[in-house]
Steps between C-alpha positions, in 0.01 A plus 500: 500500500172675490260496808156443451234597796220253588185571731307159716124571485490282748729633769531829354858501528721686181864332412728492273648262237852484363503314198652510131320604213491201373358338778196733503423399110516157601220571750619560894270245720538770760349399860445752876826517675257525795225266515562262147242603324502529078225775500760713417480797234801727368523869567573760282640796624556830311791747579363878458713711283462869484530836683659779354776525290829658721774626375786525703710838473868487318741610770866659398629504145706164460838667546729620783586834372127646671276425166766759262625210337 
């Protein structure tokens, strides 16, 4: 089930909601865990991809007779 990540303007607080996806078309009334309040908003969080590429070197030749296969 996908987890969704809310933020309270009101209390400031950030938490998160597990619900189904079809739950979240329907429309989530989603409330504070902390203090009740509705003035709630979702958060979207990205996931940074990237670096450099690494290759990883090939060790030994895939037989047991010291790569003279």
């Amino acid at each position: 089930m996908p987890a969704y990540e809310y933020h309270c303007d009101d209390c400031n607080e950030t938490f998160t909601v597990i619900a189904t996806v079809s739950q979240k078309e329907k429309g989530l009334q989603v409330t504070c865990r902390i203090c009740g309040s509705s003035n709630v908003r979702q958060v979207y969080t990205g996931i940074s991809v990237g670096g450099k590429k690494k290759t990883l070197p090939i060790i030994g030749g895939g037989c047991s007779c010291g790569g003279a296969c």
